[in-house]
Steps between C-alpha positions, in 0.01 A plus 500: 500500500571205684236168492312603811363834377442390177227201677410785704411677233335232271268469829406826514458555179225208506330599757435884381387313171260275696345829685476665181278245340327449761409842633510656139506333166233211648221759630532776254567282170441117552199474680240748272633287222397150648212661632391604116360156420223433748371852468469436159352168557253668739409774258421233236299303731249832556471585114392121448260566725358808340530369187296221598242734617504739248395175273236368768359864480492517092329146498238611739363788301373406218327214753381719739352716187307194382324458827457896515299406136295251665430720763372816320570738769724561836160682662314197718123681405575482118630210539118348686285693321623349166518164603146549636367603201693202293309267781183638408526399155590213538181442779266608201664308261434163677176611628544468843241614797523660802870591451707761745833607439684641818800633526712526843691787637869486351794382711826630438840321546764776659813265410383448097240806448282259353131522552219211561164544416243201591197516239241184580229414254163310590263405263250236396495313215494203275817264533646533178473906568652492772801306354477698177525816737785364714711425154470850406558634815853311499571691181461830632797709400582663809768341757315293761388194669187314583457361835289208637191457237168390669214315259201334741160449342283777552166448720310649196588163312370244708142531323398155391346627157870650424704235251796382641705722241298794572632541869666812604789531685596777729869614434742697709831624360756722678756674279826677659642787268797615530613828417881587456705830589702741292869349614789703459683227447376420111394820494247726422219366234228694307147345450451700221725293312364143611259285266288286743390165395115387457602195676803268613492127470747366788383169508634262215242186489249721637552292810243709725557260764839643550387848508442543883835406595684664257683840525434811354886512297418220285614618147302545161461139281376610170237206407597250193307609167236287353580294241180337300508243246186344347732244281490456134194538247246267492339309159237233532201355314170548592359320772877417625563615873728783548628694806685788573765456806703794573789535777569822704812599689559806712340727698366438832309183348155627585340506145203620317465360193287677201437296146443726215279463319298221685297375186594162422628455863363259771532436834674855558626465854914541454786477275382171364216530289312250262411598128155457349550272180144487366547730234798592303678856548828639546547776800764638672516477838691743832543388854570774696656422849450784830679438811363626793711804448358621201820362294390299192578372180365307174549236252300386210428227311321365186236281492395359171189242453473316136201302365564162435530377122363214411709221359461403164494080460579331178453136503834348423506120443872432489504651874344307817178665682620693818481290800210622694562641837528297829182588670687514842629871388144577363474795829838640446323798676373370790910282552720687703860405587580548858836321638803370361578173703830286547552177674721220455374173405699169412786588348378800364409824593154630371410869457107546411244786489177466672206673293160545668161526308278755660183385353511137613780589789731228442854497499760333249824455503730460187881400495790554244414319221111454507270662284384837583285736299529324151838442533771343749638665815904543500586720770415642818586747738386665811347789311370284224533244208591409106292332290593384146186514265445316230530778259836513606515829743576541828229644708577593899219440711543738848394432844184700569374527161257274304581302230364706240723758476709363246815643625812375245862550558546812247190679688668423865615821635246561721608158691893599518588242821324174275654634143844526675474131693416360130788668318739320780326186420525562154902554571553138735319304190773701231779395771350157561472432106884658426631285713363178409540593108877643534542493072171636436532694209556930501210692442220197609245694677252338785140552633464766751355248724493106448227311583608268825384106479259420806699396824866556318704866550239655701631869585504586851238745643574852610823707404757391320 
């Protein structure tokens, strides 16, 4: 075979292989096989999607069942006829007049299935009923909202003999139920098997103001429980003043408060209460604490009144006679310290308390370093002051209390802010004296508190 033919043939051996691939192998073999990819890509793409609503659907039925619960019923004149009844109670219970309850003709959605009734209450009353009613009302268990409230004075009111806290107040509320379908979607649900709630709190703060312009999906906030705490038992000597202060947390902070028993109790009006000293005793007494939705809870605490014993004197003659008493602290009961003051003066910075006398209404004011109640004033704070006696104690003297309380630093827990601001004090002075005594001997011990010369290492007012 000579050149020629053999190019010849290369040629046409090229081109059948060209039309081969081309009209064969490509069509039939290549082109499924690149194809593969995006339909798989595709196919993906749609089971995301169902996946994705497969979860939306699981996640909606247990929350579609909840508002089923709240509901009671998927029938629109079960649904009226027990909220009717529920508003009827609560008319009675806070005794308003000339009440009407009147339910609309139900409107049905045909995109959702969902059903709107329109129930509107009128009634007349006192104001706090009508806000006690409209707080209950907002608790109602079913699924609903409540329109535009109207509250005017009623014309029966306007009678002159009628106290101004006596006046009635004509009240309109409308109240839009909604009542949901049996979807196929989260399927089917029994009503057998549901457990309806009394009520359902979906307000947290018991913000009613917000109550009109909320919507009826707002979920369930379980209220805080009460927490009651009457502090720590009480010991005094008769004719000493005592009180009870108790602090309460939780709930939906509208308290009752009940003191039992009550003997030896005055001035019963909340949790703090004043004990009756006159006579000695000892008596256990329980605060109990009720919110206004019926939660509640107790603490007690023991009271314990001693008689005074009289002090025995022997006349010793190697000792001194006690120095009598400065007759400016003769009405310790009647001296009252009311402000901590600081201002800076020349080249110093004083820090006083200001004590007013409520039998002859004056005012004085004593500064760090003066004397003060038989002894000598040596720190201040905004929530109180120190005074070192002549006995040698401490004695805190708090801002609101008299000066007969005889509060010292070991008996101090009930005044936890002043206590603290003295220990810190206490700590400078122990800093203050290591470092200008830096070979003091190991184990020397200091005062708690050291007595501060007048005008000289006056400690500042307020925190520290």
């Amino acid at each position: 075979m000579d050149r020629r033919t053999k190019i010849l043939a290369i040629a046409f051996g090229a081109v059948t292989a060209y039309l081969a691939l081309a009209k064969v192998v490509y069509p039939n073999w290549l082109e499924p096989l690149l194809s593969l990819d995006e339909r798989v890509a595709e196919r993906r793409e749609v089971l995301d999607r169902l996946e994705s609503l497969d979860h939306q659907v699981m996640q909606a039925r247990p929350e579609y069942r909840d508002y089923v619960v709240r509901i009671g019923s998927f029938d629109a004149q079960s649904v009226v006829t027990d909220v009717r009844d529920r508003l009827n109670g609560l008319i009675q219970k806070h005794a308003l007049q000339n009440a009407g309850v009147s339910p609309g003709t139900p409107r049905s959605n045909r995109k959702t299935g969902v059903e709107t009734i329109v129930i509107t209450v009128t009634a007349v009353g006192l104001l706090e009923s009508a806000v006690g009613f409209l707080r209950d009302v907002a608790e109602l268990p079913h699924l609903m909202r409540v329109g535009n409230v109207a509250m005017y004075p009623s014309k029966s009111s306007k009678s002159s003999n009628r106290k101004r806290g006596q006046e009635f107040t004509h009240l309109r509320v409308p109240i839009e139920l909604l009542v949901l379908p049996q979807q196929k979607v989260v399927g089917r649900i029994e009503l057998e098997g549901l457990t309806r709630p009394e009520s359902w709190v979906r307000h947290e703060g018991r913000d009613y103001s917000m109550i009109w312009s909320g919507t009826p999906f707002t979920q369930y906030i379980p209220p805080k429980p009460i927490k009651v705490n009457v502090g720590r038992d009480v010991t005094v000597k008769v004719g000493r003043s005592a009180k009870l202060r108790a602090s309460v947390k939780g709930g939906d902070k509208q308290y009752t408060y009940e003191w039992s028993p009550q003997e030896g109790l005055k001035n019963i009006k909340g949790p703090n209460v004043e004990v009756d000293t006159t006579t000695p005793f000892t008596r256990s007494y329980t605060l109990t604490v009720t919110d206004g939705m019926g939660m509640s809870a107790s603490d007690a605490v023991q009271v314990t009144v001693n008689e005074r014993r009289k002090k025995k004197t022997t006349a010793r003659p190697d000792k001194k006679p006690p120095k009598p008493r400065d007759p400016r602290w003769k009405d310790r009961r009647q001296m009252k310290v009311v402000m901590a003051l600081g201002w800076t003066g020349p080249n110093e910075q004083i820090n006083e308390l200001m004590v007013y006398h409520k039998k002859s209404k004056e005012t004085s004011y004593y500064a760090v370093g003066d004397e003060f109640d038989g002894g000598e004033l040596v720190f201040v704070h905004q929530t109180g002051g120190l005074v070192h006696r002549t006995d040698g104690q401490y004695a805190i003297y708090p801002i609101g209390d008299t000066l007969d309380r005889d509060v010292t630093i070991e008996r101090a827990d009930a005044y936890p802010e002043l206590r603290e601001a003295v220990e810190r004090h206490r700590r400078m002075l122990k800093d203050a004296a290591s470092e200008a005594q830096p070979d003091a001997k190991a184990g020397k011990t200091q005062e708690p508190i050291a007595p501060v010369e007048k005008g000289k290492g006056k400690p500042p007012l307020g925190r520290s």
